[in-house]
Every structure is written in C-alpha cells, then in structure tokens.
C-alpha positions in Angstrom: 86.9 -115.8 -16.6 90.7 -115.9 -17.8 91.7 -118.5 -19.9 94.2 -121.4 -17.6 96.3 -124.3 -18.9 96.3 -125.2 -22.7 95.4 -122.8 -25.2 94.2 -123.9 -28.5 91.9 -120.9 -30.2 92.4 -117.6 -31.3 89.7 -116.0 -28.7 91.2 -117.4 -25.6 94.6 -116.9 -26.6 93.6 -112.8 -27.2 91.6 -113.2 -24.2 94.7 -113.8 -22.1 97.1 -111.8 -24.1 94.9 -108.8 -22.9 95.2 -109.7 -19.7 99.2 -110.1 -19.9 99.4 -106.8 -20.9 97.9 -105.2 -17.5 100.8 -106.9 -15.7 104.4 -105.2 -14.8 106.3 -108.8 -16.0 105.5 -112.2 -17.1 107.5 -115.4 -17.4 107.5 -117.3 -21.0 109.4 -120.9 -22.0 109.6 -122.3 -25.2 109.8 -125.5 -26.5 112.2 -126.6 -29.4 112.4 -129.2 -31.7 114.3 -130.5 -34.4 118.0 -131.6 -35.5 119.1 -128.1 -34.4 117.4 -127.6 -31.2 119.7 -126.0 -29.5 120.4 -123.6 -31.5 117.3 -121.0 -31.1 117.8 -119.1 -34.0 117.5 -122.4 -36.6 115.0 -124.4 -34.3 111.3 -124.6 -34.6 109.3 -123.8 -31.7 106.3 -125.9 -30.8 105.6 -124.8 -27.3 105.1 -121.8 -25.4 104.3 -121.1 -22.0 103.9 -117.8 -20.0 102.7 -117.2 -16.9 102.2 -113.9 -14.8 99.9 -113.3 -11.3 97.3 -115.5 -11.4 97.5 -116.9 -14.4 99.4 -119.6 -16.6 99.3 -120.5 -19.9 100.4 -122.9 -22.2 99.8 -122.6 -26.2 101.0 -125.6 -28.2 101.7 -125.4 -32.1 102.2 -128.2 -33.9 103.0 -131.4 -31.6 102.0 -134.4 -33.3 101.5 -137.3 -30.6 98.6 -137.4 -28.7 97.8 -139.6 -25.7 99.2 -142.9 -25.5 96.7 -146.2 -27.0 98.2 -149.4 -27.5 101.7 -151.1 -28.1 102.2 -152.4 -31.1 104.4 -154.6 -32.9 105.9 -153.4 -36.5 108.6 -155.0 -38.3 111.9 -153.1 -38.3 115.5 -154.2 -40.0 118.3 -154.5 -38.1 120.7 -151.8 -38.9 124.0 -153.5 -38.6 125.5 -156.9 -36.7 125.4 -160.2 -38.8 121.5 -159.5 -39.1 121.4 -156.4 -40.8 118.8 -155.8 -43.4 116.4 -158.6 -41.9 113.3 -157.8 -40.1 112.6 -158.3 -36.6 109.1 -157.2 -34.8 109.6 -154.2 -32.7 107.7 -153.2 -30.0 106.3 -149.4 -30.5 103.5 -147.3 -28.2 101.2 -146.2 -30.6 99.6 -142.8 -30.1 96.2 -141.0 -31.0 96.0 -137.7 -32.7 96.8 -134.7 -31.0 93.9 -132.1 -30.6 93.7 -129.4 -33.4 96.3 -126.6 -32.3 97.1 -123.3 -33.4 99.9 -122.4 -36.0 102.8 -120.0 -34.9 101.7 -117.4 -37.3 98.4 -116.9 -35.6 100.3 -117.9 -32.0 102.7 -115.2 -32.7 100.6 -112.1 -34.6 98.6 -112.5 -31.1 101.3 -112.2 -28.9 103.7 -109.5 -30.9 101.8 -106.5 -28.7 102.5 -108.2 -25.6 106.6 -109.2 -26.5 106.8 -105.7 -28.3 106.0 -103.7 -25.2 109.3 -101.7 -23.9 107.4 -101.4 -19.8 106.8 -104.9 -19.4 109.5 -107.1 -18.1 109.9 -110.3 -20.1 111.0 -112.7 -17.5 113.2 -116.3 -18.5 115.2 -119.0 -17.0 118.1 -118.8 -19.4 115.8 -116.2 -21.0 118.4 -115.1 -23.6 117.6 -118.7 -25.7 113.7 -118.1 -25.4 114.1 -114.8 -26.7 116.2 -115.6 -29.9 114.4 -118.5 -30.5 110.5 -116.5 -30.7 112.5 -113.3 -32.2 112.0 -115.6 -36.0 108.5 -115.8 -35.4 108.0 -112.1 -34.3 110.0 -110.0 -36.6 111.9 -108.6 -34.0 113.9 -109.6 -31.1 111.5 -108.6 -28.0 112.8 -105.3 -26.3 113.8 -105.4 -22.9 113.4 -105.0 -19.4 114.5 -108.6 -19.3 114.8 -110.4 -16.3 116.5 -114.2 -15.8 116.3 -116.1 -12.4 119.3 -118.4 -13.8 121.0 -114.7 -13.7 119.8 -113.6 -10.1 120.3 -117.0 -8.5 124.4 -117.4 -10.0 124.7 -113.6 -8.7 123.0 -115.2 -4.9 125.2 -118.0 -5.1 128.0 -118.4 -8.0 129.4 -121.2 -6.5 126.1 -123.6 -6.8 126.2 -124.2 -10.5 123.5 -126.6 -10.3 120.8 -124.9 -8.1 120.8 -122.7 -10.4 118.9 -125.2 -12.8 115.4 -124.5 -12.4 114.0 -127.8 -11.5 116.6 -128.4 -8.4 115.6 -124.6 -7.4 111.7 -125.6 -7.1 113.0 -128.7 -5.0 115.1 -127.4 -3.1 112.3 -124.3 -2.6 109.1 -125.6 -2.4 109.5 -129.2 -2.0 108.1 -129.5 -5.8 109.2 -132.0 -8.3 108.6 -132.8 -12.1 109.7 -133.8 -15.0 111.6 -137.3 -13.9 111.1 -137.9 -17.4 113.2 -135.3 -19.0 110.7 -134.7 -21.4 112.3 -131.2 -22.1 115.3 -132.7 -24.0 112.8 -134.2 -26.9 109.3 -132.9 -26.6 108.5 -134.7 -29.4 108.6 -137.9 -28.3 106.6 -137.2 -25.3 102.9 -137.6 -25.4 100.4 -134.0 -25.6 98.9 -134.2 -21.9 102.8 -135.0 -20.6 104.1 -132.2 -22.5 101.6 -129.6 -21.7 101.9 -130.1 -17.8 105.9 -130.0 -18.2 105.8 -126.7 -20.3 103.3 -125.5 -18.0 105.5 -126.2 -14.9 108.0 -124.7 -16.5 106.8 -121.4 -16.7 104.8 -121.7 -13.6 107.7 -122.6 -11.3 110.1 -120.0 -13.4 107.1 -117.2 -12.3 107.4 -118.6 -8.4 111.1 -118.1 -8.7 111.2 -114.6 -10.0 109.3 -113.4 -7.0 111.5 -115.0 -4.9 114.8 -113.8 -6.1 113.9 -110.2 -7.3 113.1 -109.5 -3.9 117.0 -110.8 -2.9 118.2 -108.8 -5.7 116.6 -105.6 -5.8 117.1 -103.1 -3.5 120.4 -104.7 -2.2 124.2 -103.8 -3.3 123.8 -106.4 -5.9 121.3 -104.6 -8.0 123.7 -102.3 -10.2 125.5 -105.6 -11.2 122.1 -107.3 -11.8 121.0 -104.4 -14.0 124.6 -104.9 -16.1 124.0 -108.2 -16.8 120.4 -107.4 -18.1 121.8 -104.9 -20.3 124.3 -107.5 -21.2 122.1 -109.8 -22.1 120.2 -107.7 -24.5 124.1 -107.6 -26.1 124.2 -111.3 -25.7 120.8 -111.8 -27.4 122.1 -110.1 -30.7 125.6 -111.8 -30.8 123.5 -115.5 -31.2 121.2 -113.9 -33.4 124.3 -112.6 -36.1 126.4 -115.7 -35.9 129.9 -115.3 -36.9 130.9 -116.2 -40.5 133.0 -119.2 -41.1 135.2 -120.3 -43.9 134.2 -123.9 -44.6 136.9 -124.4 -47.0 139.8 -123.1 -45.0 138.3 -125.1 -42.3 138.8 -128.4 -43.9 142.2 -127.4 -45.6 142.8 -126.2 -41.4 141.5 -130.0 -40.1 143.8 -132.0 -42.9 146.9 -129.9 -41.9 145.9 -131.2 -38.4 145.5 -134.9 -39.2 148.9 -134.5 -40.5 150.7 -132.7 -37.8 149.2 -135.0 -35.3 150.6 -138.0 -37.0 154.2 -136.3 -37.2 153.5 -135.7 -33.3 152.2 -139.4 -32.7 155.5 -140.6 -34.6 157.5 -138.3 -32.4 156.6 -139.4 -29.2 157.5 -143.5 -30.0 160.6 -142.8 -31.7 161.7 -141.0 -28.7 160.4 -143.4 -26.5 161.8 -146.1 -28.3 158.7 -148.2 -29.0 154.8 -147.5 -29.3 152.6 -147.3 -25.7 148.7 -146.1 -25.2 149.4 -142.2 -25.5 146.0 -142.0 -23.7 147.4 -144.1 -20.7 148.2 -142.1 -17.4 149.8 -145.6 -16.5 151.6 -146.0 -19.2 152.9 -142.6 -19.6 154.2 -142.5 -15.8 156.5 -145.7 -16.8 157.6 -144.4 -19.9 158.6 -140.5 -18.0 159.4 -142.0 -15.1 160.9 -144.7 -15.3 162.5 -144.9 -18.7 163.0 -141.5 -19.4 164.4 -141.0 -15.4 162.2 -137.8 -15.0 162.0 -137.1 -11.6 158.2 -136.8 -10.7 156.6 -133.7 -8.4 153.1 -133.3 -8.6 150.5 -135.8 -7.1 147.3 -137.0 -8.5 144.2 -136.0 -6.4 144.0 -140.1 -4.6 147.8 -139.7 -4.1 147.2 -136.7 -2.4 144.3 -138.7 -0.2 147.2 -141.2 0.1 150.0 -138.9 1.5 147.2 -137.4 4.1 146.6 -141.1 5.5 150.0 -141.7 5.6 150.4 -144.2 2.9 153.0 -145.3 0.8 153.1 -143.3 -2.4 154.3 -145.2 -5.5 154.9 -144.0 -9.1 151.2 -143.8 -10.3 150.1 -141.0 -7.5 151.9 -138.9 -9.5 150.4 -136.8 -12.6 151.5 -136.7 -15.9 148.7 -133.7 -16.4 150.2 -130.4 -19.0 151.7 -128.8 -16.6 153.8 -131.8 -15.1 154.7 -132.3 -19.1 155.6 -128.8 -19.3 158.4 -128.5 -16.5 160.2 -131.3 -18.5 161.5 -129.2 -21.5 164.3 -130.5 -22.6 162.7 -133.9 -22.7 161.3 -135.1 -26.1 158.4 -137.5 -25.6 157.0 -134.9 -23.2 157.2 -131.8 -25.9 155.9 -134.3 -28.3 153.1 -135.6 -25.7 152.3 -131.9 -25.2 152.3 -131.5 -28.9 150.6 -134.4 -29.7 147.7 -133.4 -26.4 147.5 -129.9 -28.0 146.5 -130.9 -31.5 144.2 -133.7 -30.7 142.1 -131.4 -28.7 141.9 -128.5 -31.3 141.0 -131.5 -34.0 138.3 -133.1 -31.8 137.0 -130.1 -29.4 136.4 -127.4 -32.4 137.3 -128.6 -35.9 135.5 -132.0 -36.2 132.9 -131.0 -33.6 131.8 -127.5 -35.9 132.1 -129.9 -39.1 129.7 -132.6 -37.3 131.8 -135.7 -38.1 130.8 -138.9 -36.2 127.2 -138.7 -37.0 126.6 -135.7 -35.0 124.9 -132.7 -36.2 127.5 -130.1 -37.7 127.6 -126.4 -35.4 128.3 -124.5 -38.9 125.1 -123.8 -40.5 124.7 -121.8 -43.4 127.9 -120.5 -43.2 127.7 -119.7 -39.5 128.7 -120.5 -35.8 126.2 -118.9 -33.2 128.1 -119.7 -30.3 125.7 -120.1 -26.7 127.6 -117.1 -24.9 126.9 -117.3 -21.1 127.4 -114.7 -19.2 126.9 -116.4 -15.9 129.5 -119.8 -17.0 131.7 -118.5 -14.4 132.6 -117.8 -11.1 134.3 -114.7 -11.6 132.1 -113.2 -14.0 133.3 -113.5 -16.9 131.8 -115.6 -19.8 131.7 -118.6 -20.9 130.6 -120.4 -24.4 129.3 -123.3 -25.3 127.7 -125.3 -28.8 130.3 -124.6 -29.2 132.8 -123.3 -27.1 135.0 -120.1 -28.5 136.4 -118.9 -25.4 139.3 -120.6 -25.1 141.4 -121.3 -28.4 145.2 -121.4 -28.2 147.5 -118.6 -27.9 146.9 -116.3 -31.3 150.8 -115.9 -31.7 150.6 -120.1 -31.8 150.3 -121.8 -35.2 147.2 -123.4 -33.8 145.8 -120.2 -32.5 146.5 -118.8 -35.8 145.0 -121.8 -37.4 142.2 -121.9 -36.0 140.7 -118.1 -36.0 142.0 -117.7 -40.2 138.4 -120.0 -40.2 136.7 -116.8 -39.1 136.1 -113.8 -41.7 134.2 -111.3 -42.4 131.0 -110.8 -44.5 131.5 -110.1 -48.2 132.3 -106.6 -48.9 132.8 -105.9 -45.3 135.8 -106.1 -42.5 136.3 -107.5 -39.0 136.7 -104.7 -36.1 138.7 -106.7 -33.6 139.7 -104.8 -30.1 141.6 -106.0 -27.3 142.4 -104.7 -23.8 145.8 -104.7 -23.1 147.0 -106.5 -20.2 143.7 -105.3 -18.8 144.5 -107.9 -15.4 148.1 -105.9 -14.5 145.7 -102.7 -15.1 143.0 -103.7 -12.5 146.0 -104.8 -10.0 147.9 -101.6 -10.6 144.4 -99.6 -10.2 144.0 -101.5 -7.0 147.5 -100.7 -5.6 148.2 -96.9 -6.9 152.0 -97.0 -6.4 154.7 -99.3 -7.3 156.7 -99.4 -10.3 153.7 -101.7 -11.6 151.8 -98.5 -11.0 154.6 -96.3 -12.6 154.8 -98.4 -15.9 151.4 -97.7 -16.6 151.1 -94.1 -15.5 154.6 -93.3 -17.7 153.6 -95.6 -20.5 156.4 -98.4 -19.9 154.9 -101.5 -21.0 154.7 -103.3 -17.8 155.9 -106.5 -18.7 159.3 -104.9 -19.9 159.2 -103.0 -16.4 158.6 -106.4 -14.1 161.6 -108.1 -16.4 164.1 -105.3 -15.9 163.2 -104.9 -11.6 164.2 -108.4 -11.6 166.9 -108.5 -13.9 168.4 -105.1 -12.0 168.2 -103.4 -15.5 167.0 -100.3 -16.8 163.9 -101.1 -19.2 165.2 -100.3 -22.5 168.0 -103.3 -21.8 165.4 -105.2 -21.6 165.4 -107.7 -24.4 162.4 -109.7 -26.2 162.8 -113.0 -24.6 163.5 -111.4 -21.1 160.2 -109.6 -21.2 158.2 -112.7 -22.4 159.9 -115.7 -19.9 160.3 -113.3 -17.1 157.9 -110.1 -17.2 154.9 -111.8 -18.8 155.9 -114.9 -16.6 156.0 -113.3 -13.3 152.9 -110.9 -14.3 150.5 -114.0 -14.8 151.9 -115.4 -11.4 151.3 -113.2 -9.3 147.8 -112.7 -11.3 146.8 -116.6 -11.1 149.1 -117.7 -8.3 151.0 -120.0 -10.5 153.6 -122.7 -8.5 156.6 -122.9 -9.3 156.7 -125.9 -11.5 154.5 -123.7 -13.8 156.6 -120.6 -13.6 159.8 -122.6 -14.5 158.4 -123.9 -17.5 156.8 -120.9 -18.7 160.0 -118.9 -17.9 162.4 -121.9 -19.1 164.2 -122.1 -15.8 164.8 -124.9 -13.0 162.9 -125.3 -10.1 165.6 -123.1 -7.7 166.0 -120.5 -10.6 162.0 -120.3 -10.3 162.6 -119.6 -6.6 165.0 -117.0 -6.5 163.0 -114.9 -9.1 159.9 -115.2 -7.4 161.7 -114.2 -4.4 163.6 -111.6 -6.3 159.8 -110.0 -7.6 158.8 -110.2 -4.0 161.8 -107.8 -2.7 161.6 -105.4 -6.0 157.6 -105.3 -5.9 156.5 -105.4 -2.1 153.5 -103.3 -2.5 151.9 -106.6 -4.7 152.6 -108.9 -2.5 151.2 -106.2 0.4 148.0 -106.0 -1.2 147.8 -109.6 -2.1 147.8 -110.3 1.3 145.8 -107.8 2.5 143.4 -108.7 0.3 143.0 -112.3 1.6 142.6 -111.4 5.1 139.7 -108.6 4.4 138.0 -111.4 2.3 139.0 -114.1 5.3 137.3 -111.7 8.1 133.7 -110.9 5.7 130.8 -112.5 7.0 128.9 -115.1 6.7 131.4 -116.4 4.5 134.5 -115.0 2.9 134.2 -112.5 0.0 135.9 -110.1 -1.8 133.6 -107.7 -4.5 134.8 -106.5 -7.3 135.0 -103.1 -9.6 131.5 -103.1 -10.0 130.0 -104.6 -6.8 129.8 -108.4 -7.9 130.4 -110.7 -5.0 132.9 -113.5 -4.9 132.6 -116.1 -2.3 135.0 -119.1 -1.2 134.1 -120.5 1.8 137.3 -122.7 2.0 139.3 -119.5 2.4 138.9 -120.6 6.5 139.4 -124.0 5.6 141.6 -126.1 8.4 142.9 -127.7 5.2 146.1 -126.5 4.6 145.8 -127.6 0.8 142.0 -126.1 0.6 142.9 -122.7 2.0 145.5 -122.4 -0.3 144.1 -123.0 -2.8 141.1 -120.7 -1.7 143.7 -117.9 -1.0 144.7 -118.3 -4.9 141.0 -118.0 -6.5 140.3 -115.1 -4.3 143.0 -112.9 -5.1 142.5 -113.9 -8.7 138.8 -113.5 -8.7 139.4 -109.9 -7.6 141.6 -109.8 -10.7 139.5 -111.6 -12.9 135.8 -110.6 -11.8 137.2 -106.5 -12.6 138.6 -107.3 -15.9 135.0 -109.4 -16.8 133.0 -106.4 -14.9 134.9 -104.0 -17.8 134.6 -106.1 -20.9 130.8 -106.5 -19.7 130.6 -102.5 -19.3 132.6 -102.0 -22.4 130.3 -104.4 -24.8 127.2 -102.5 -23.5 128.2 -99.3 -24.2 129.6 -99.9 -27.9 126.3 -101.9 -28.6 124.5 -99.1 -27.9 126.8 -96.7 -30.3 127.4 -99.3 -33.0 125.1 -98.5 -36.3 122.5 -101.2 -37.3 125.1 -102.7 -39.9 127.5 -103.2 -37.7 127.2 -106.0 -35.0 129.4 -107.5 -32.7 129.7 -111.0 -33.6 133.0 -112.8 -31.0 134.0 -111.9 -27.2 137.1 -114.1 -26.1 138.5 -112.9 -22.7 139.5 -108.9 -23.1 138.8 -109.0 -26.8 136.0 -107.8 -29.0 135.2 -108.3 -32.6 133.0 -106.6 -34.6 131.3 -106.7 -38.2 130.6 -104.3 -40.1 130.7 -103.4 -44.2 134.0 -102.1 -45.2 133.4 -98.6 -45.8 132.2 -98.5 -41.6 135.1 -99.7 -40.6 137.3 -96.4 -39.6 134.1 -95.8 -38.0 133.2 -98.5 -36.1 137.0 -98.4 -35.0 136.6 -95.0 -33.2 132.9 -96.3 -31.5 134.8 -99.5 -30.4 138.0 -97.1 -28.9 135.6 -94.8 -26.5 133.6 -97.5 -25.8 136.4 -99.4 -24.4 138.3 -96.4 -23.2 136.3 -93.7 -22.9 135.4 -91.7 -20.1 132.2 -93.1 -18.7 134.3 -96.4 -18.2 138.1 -94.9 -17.6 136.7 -93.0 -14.4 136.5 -96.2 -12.9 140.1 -97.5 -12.3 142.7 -95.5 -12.0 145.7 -96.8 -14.7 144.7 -96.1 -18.4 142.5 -98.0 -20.3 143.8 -98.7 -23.9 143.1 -101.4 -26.4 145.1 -103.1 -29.1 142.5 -102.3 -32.4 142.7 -103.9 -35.9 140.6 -103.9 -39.0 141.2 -107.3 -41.0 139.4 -109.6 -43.3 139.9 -113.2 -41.0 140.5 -113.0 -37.2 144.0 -114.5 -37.2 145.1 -111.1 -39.1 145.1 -108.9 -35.7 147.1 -110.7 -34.4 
C-alpha cells in the first residue's frame, strides 16, 4: 500500500518517492522558517508536501511543537512602560514533543531522483519560491517542465489578483476552506497535527487546481504564452538564486546624503509658505496651495468626484493635491519643494532604510546581496513586478536620485556589469503596429523618433530640432499618446500652460493621424470582442477590461486608456520576456543575469567575459529569432560598467 499523509521514515518516504516517479507531474509546497523566511534562498525549510494522482504526502523536518497540553503561567518582564524590567505572570500554551522526524539531508538525498528528472513536470503555486528555496538542500536548482497554477489562473483572469491566491481559488472552486488560522505565515508557532493538515492541504488543493486549469490552458491560444512564462520562470528562478551585489558603504554614505537633502527640502517648503504645517496633511496642503498660495485647483479627489455625480457642492478639499496636481504648478515653490521633499522621503523610506532593516525590521541586504522576489505575473499587462524588495521602479537614471540609488549596485570583484536596454521599445511596438507614418519613417530611416515627433509639431526639419524641444515636446507627446496622459500631465512634463498643452496635442493629432487612427481603431476592435473586451498582444497574451462598455463616462475612459496602453505595454513585456529567455540560454555558467527594470537587462559576469557577454546580450535582444516579430528595428542601448548608475 502507498504511503498517505505524514512521512516520518526513510522506507516510506522511498516507498512514495518510487511511486512519484511513475507519474507525468506532481505538486510540492514548502514550508519556511526563520528571520528570513521569505527569502528562499537564506530560509530553512521544515515542511514539504507533494502530491500527485492518488496520493499526498507530507514529510516534516524539524518542527519542534507538538500537540497542545496545558496553559501555563511563567513569569515574564515587561519590556518597556513605567514597569519595565518587573515580572508579571504570563499566560503561555505549553506543548508536548513533536514525534521524531526526518532531517533534510536524508529528506532531500531521497527525493533528488524525483526533483532531478528533466520529463516530469514539477508543479507549484508560486512555484518559482519552492523551487529556490529546496535548490540549497539538493545541489541543484530542479530542471524543468515547471508548471504554476498562480501562473495559469493570472493568464485566465489578470484582472482577479486575489483568486489567484490559492486558498480563495479552492473556495471559490470546490466550496473547500482551511487555514482560518494562517498558520502558513509562522509554521512554527503552530502546533505538529495543525501544521501537517495545512501543508498537506496545500499541496493537495494546489494538485486539484492544476487539473483544472491545465485543461483551460493547454490546447487553447493561450498556450504559447503559458509555455513563455514557464521558460521565464526557469530565468526567474536563477535571478533570486544570484542576488545582485550591493555596496553597503555607499549605501549608507547614499541614505546620509538623503537625510540631508530632505531636511534642505523640509526647510524649503515652510519658508516658502511662510510658516511650518503637517507636510503629510492633504488638508493642510489644499489651504496652504489653495488658498494662500492662490493656485487654482483642477483635479478632484475620488469622494469629490462621488460628490460632483450627486450633484453636491464641491468645496476646496474634493480637490487633490496628489504629484501630478503638484507638478502642473511649476513655477510655484512649496509645490517643487513638496515634490522634492515627496520624492526623497519615498526613496529614504521605500528602498534605502527598508534594504538596511532600520526600525527593527529585518535588513533585505544579506551577505552582501539583494535577491529581489521578481514576479512575472505582478501585472496586468505582463510585465513584471518586484517585491522584498521592490527594484522595478526607481527614479529616472538621468535623476540625482536615480543615479543615487543604482551607484549602490556593482559588480562582483574582478568582474563587470552587462547592462542592455531597449530603446524606446513602446514607440517601436506602436510604429510596428501602424507601418506608416512619419513615426514609422523615423525608425525605418534611423531618425530618433522623439526628435521626429518634436520637429512635426514644431513645423521643423529634425536636425533644427534642439535638446530641450526633443525632451518637453517629442519625449512628452510620445509617452502621451503611449499612456494617455491629460493634459495637466502633459503641461507639466512639457513646461507649458494648460491651452499651450491643447494646441500641441491638437497639433500631433493633425501631423500624426495614422496614431490617433489606430488608437481608435484599436478600442473599438477590443470594445466589439466577446464575452468581454480584449485586445491580445505580440505574442498572444490576452488583456481584458470589462469597463471598456461601461455607461460610465469616467470608467470607459479610463478603460479606453489601459487598453490602448496595455497593447503597448503587454508587447514591450512579451519582448523583454522573449529576450531574457533567449540570452539565458546563450549566457556561459559565469555569467548570470542578476536586474530586469522595465526594457532593461543587467548582467554579471567576470571582466575578461564582458565583450562577450555584450555580443550574447545584443542578438539576444535583437536578433533574428525575435526581430522577425515586429516590424521597426530592434536595438538596445549596451554598457559595460563597474556600478549600475555608470550606463547611464
């Protein structure tokens, strides 16, 4: 008979194994412990779970509580308040010993035939963490097939982020619930009978899943996408695994220079107000624009917009004070120094203090190292995400803080950072999509296109084009029609008023039809898809907003802007995907690609690779097995430095 539920000798744990490997796929879960538990790669693993047909398994190793026997009361200090240091009784649940369990050695030695197989598909939820955090154990990170019903559900439904979470799947599915408790945050605390049936369910319900979805996935036209993001993951799995290499020292040097500048930016904004307010304040900082600065207001709050639709009197505070309300205002100084002051706050608190772990919380730099939580599924448009922390979004590089900020990040001694990035890769998917147009031209004659947009506008030829021209107008104008920016946004970015916003847009319109053609065209094709409106993108992944037939004026607006842009968006993610797979698979062993932020790759490698590694990144990125799919040319901006902020 096969060996069910917990496993705690060798024989039954073999016993299983052998029957594991007669399957096509299995499910597995792990369970992690520890001050650095979510990071995989660090974390100790103490539970693991796998089920396939028939059978499910759980194999503990190493949790300490056992079932639950009395309360008890145990004197404890008080940690701080006028008592501290004096002892109190404290209630505590007392525990038996845990049953005698296997160690992850023996665990792991059993298993490595089973995770080392190359025909068996290793199945996860959010399988990428369960694989790094076993690969310490194994030797190796387990070779794919991989599948991940996280994965398949987000590419069934991107827009429900949280059915995609395994336990509001089952629900939802089968009417099944467990874990009220959530024991999975701290197994440890939890007792060995409460654990077990958790892990158990776990993989259990993950095995149910798979059946379910694979069946929606394969066979349809969203398998060639599926199979990319299984490839990615594989490339995802070895970016956690390498970490990136941080400079501790330049980091604090980095966080005092910001301490400082956000005093000087603090300072700023009272002196030119005229006396100190609560800079965190909406309130506040609507009396101080608004009413003592005489800004005129224009963009209303999400309850003032609920009060203009009922037909209520709006008053000062329906209006927002949000960035891009600060922006359009500047020539005004406490709203540069507000935007100053919000800019340098958030770099301090989001990435500097959080990678240092100030405030009693456990530092994301270990051992000299950030392994970021990539996702490839954190958004709706395909492309990634990041998290523990999060590197996809720092400021501008051309900024001081963007500059700041990545000299942190350097490259292995004796070796060099490979650091690609596409150029303007969103104006080269519209162009592709269009194929005419002097958007079209610029690429196709090698006129930077920004310079081209700036001089149609301007009714100049491009080489009259100056600097700031190409930035406030052609860059402007590019990432409006790209994102749908209003016009409050475009005059700030391109330093006009509101009416010269207008006339420019309305200018681009005239000089650029064939955009505004397709942009429309677009929409309605999407609008007239069924059973709800969807556009797919270069590589077949679907994008669905169902407010795009919205009565509300507001909502199908605003649906009409994140479709067009998810076209734009979801072809540049499908090619930075596509791209990443293909140079992992050329790279050499010592070489590994470490960062992804938007269109940009970075790679390292030792020094004497790096001319090398340059060349794999360039047809990787450009070469012909990905430029036969759009129709402009592919080309990247590449640089070999020693910190990030140098390719730039």
């Amino acid at each position: 008979m096969l060996p069910q539920g917990i496993i705690l000798d060798e024989y039954s744990l073999t016993q299983a194994v052998n029957y594991f490997l007669t399957q096509p796929s299995f499910v597995f879960d792990t369970e992690t412990i520890g001050e650095h538990r979510d990071q995989p790669q660090h974390a100790p693993v103490t539970w693991i779970s796998l089920a396939t047909e028939g059978v499910c398994i759980v194999v503990p190793m190493g949790h300490e509580k056992g079932e639950f026997s009395h309360l008890e009361k145990v004197p404890t200090a008080y940690m701080s308040g006028k008592k501290q240091g004096q002892l109190y009784n404290k209630t505590v649940k007392k525990y038996s010993k845990a049953p005698e369990q296997l160690d992850p050695a023996t665990v792991f030695r059993i298993l490595r035939p089973l995770f080392g197989s190359e025909t068996i598909i290793k199945v996860g939820h959010d399988v990428l963490f369960d694989l790094v955090a076993i690969s310490k154990y194994l030797g190796f990170v387990p070779p794919g097939p991989y599948a991940d019903t996280k994965i398949m559900y987000w590419l069934l439904d991107e827009n429900d982020r949280q059915g995609s979470w395994l336990k509001p799947m089952i629900e939802r599915r089968l009417g099944f619930t467990y874990d009220t408790e959530s024991i999975g945050a701290c197994v440890e605390s939890h007792p060995f009978s409460l654990v077990a049936y958790y892990s158990y369910c776990d993989s259990k319900m993950a095995w149910l899943c798979y059946n379910w979805l694979k069946d929606q996935i394969i066979g349809t036209d969203l398998e060639t996408i599926y199979n990319l993001e299984m490839s990615v993951l594989s490339v995802m799995t070895g970016m956690r695994l390498a970490g990136v290499r941080i400079d501790t020292e330049r980091l604090a040097e980095f966080r005092s220079e910001l301490v400082e500048k956000l005093t000087e930016a603090e300072g700023r904004i009272y002196q030119s107000a005229g006396h100190k307010f609560n800079i965190n304040a909406n309130r506040q900082k609507s009396d101080v624009l608004f009413k003592e600065q005489g800004l005129k207001p224009w963009k209303l709050t999400t309850g003032g917009k609920k009060k203009k639709k009922a037909g209520l009197q709006l008053d000062l505070y329906d209006y927002s004070v949000d960035a891009d309300v600060l922006a359009s205002y500047p020539d005004n100084p406490v709203a540069t120094a507000l935007i100053d002051y919000s800019k340098i706050n958030k770099i301090l608190t989001t990435y500097v203090d959080a990678w240092l772990g100030n405030n009693g919380e456990s530092p994301l730099i270990i051992d000299g190292y950030i392994h970021a939580g990539f996702q490839q599924y954190g958004t709706v448009t395909g492309r990634f995400s990041c998290r523990a922390p999060n590197l996809q979004n720092p400021p501008r590089p051309h900024t001081w803080l963007g500059k700041g900020i990545r000299s942190c990040f350097v490259a292995e001694p004796g070796g060099k950072l490979v650091v690609a990035d596409y150029s303007q890769i969103e104006l080269v998917i519209l162009s592709h999509y269009i194929g005419e147009g002097k958007l079209y031209e610029a690429f196709m004659t090698g006129i930077d296109p920004h310079t081209m947009t700036a001089a149609m506008v301007l009714g100049k030829e491009p080489d009259e084009v100056t600097k700031v021209e190409r930035q406030d107008l052609g860059k402007t104008l590019g990432f409006a029609v790209v994102y749908g920016a209003g016009i409050g946004k475009v005059a700030s970015m391109a330093h006009l008023d509101v009416a010269g916003a207008r006339r420019v847009l309305k200018t681009h319109e005239q000089m650029f039809p064939e955009i505004h053609d397709f942009k429309y065209n677009v929409i309605q094709y999407a609008r007239s898809r069924k059973p709800v409106p969807y556009i797919k993108t270069i590589l077949g992944r679907n994008r669905r907003i169902p407010e795009l037939n919205s009565k509300s004026e507001e909502y199908r607006m605003g649906a009409e802007r994140q479709m067009f842009n998810s076209l734009i968006q979801g072809g540049a993610g499908d090619l930075i995907k596509l791209a990443m797979v293909r140079l992992d698979a050329m790279l050499p062993p010592e070489a590994k690609i470490v960062l992804t932020v938007h269109d940009e790759i970075v790679v390292s490698c030792p020094e004497h690779m790096a001319q090398e590694v340059a060349k794999l990144m360039t047809e990787a990125m450009t070469g012909e097995g990905i430029q036969n799919l759009v129709r402009v040319p592919l080309k990247i901006d590449l640089h070999i430095v020693d910190r990030w902020d140098q390719a730039k």
